[in-house]
N, C-alpha and C positions, 0 to 999 in steps of 0.2 A: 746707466744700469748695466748688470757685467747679466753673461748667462752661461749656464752648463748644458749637458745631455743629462737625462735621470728617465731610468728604468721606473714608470710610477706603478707599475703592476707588470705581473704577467704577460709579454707582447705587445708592451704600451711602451714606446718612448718616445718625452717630451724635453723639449727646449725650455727650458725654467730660468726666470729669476733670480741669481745670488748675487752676496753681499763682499766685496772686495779690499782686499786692509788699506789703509793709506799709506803705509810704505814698507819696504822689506824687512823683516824682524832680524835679530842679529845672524849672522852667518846665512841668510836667506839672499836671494833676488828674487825679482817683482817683476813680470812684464807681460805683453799684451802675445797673446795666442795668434801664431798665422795661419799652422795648419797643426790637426791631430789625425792621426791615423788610425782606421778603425782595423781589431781583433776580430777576424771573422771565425773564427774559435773560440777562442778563450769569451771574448765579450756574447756570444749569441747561445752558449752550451751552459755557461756559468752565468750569465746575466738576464739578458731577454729572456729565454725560454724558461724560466725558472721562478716559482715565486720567490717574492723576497717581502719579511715581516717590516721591513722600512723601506723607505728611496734608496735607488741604488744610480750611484752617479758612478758610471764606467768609464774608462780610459785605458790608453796603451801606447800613446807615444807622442811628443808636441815639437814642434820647434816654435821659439818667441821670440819678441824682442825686448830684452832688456832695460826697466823702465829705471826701476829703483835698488839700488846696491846698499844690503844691510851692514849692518858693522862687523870688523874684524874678514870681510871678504876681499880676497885678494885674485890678481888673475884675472876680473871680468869686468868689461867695458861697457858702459851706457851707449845703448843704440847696437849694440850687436846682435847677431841669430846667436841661439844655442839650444840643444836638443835636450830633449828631458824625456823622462817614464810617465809624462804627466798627464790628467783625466782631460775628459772634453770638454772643454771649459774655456770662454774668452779671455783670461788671463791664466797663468803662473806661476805659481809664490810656493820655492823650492829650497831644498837646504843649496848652496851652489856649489858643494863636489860631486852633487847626481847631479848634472850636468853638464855638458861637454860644448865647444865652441863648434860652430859652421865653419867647415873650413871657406875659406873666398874662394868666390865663383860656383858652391853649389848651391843650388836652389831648393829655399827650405822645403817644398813640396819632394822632391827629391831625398832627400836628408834623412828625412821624419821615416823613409822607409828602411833605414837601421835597424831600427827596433826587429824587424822581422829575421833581419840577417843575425841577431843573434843565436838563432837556436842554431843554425848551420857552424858558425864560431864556435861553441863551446864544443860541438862535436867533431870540428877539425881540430880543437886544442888536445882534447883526451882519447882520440880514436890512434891505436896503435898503427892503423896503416901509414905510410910511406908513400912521396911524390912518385909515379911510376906506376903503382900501384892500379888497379879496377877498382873503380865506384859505382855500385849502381843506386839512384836515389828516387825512392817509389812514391809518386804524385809529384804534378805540377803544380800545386798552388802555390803562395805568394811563399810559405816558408820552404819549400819544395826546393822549387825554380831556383831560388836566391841561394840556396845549400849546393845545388847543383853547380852554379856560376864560380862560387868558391871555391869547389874543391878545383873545378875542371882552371880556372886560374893560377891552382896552385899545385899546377904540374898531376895532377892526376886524371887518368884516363875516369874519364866519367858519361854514365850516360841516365836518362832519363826513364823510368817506367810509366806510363801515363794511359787509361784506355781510352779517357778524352782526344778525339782528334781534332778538337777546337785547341785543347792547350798543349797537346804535342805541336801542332803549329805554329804557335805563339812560341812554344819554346824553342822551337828551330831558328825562327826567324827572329828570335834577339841572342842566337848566337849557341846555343848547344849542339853539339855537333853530334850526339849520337840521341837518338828516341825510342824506345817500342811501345806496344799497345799491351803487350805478355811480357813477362819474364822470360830473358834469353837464353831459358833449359838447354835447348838445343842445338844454342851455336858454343864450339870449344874455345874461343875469342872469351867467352866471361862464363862459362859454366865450369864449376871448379878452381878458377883463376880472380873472381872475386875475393877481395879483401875485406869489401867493405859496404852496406847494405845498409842505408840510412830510408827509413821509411818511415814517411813524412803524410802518411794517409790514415794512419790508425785503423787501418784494416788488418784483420786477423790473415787473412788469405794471402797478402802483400808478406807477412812477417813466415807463414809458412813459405812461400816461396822463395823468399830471400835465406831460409835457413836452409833449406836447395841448391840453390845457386854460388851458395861461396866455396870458398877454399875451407881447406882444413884449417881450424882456427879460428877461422875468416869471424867479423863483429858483425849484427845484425842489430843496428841499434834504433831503437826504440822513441821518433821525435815526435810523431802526430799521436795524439790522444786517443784512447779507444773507445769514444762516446756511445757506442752500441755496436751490439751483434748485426752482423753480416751475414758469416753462411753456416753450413753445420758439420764444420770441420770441429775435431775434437782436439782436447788437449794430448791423449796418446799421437795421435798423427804427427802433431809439432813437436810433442818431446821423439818420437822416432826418429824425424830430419835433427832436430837439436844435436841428441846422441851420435847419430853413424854419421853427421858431416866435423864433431870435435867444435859445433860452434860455442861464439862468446854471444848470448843474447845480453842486453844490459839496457836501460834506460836512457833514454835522451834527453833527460832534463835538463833543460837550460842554466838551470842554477846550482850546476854541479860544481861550479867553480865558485868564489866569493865575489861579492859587488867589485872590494877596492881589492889594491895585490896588497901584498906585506910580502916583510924578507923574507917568510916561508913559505907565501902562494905568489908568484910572481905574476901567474893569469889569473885575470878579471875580467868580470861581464863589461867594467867598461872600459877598460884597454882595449876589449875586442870588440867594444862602439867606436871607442876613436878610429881601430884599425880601419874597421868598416866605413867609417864616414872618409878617411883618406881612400879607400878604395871605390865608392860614389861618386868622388872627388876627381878621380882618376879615369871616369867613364867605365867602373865594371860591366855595366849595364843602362840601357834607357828606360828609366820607370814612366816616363811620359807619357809614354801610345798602351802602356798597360792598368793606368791610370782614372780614375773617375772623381770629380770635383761635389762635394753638396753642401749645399748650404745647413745649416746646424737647423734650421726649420724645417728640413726634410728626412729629421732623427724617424719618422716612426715610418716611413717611405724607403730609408737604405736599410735598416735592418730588417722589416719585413721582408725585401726583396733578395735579400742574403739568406734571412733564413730561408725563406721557396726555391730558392737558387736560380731566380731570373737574374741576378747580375753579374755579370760575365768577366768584368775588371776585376783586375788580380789585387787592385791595390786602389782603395777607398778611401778617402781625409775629408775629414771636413774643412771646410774651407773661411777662416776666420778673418783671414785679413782684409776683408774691406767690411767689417761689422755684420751686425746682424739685419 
């Protein structure tokens, strides 16, 4: 018997029963689930917390192993990892160009945390700043941290906003080299000298500050979701900083570039999973010690505890490989 995670109401999630193909359809593979990683945004604001008029079976990101190769597939081996956008679910069954290969030597638990390094990607692909440049990127969370690690690898002075002094520590101590608790108004080091203000908190008050702090010009973009009000700052206030700093406010959607490239988009969401998973590959980061393992029968046990925010791991999967 195969099983998924399913949203069965409002703040209920349960480990269910489903039914498995017997082998991969044309242009598809087929394989068994080792890890998926859980959305602790997207899946608990859109999903959990939310009625839904049917099952809602959630997902965000898999690595498997390849059981059954359907026809006309090319490029992919029986028995290999490969990562996918796929639901929680102990198997699979994908078209295989949303797909990409493990590269050897990382570890799929490892891998599966790509997914998150996308939104940081698209926003190094289309942000006008320059290696050299100031970055300041507001919150540490899982998509935070990992946008942080990017840019700061890719030659840009980068530092961390964060009021948590539990993940300003974590984030020191896997390697970022600058943190504060505030926005750095009043050091001349990044006030006015920001480029580039990636704020990954969906707080109103982060996005006013960051339109503060930059350069004339300077992008203030837009990557953590605004799931509710905060404080009782106005829109005049923000359009004030907007106006007399000349900023570019603009959205951080992840999907501002297309899935695949063509000769007139040459970035893609997964050229910049590949890049990512070579950069995983390469030791960007240790996701291990940031890490928490559950078993898919402890579905209504991690997302309750996400949603209360008693769990502390930046980075959540369920853990399928040794069954259920």
């Amino acid at each position: 018997m195969e099983y998924s995670i399913c949203f069965t109401k409002k703040e209920q999630a349960e480990c269910v029963e489903i039914l498995k193909p017997l082998e991969a359809a044309p242009g598809f593979i087929l394989g068994r689930t080792l890890y998926s990683l859980i959305s602790p945004g997207t899946e608990l604001n859109h999903g959990y917390l939310q009625e839904h008029s049917n099952s809602y079976y959630p997902g965000y990101a898999s690595v498997f192993i390849v059981e059954s190769i359907g026809e006309g597939v090319e490029n992919v081996r029986l028995g290999e990892q490969r990562f996918c956008m796929g639901p929680h679910r102990s198997f699979q069954h994908v078209q295989s160009n949303d797909t990409l290969s493990v590269p050897e030597g990382l570890k799929a638990e490892d891998a599966v945390v790509v997914r998150l390094m996308s939104i940081g990607l698209t926003a190094l692909t289309t942000t006008a700043a320059k290696p050299g440049d100031h970055v300041i990127v507001s919150g540490a969370g899982p998509v935070g941290l990992l946008a942080a690690f990017l840019f700061q690898k890719h030659g840009y002075v980068t530092g961390i906003v964060e009021p948590s002094e539990e993940r300003r520590n974590i984030a020191e101590l896997a390697g970022i080299k600058q943190t504060w608790a505030e926005f750095p108004i009043q050091d001349p080091e990044w006030n006015g000298r920001t480029a580039l203000v990636l704020d990954c908190s969906g707080h109103e008050a982060a996005v006013y500050k960051g339109c503060q702090v930059i350069r004339r010009r300077g992008e203030v973009v837009l990557c953590g979701v605004p799931w509710k009000r905060y404080t009782d700052l106005t829109a005049q206030e923000l359009l004030h900083a907007i106006f007399h700093q000349y900023a570019i406010v603009r959205s951080g959607w992840e999907w501002d570039i297309p899935n695949h490239a063509d000769p007139f988009s040459p970035h893609s969401i997964f050229n910049n999973l590949s890049y990512g998973l070579k950069l995983l590959s390469e030791g960007l980061l240790q996701a291990a010690p940031m890490s928490r393992h559950w078993s898919p029968r402890q579905a209504q046990e991690v997302y309750a505890g996400l949603a209360q925010r008693r769990i502390t791991e930046l980075f959540n999967l369920f853990d399928w490989s040794e069954g259920i």
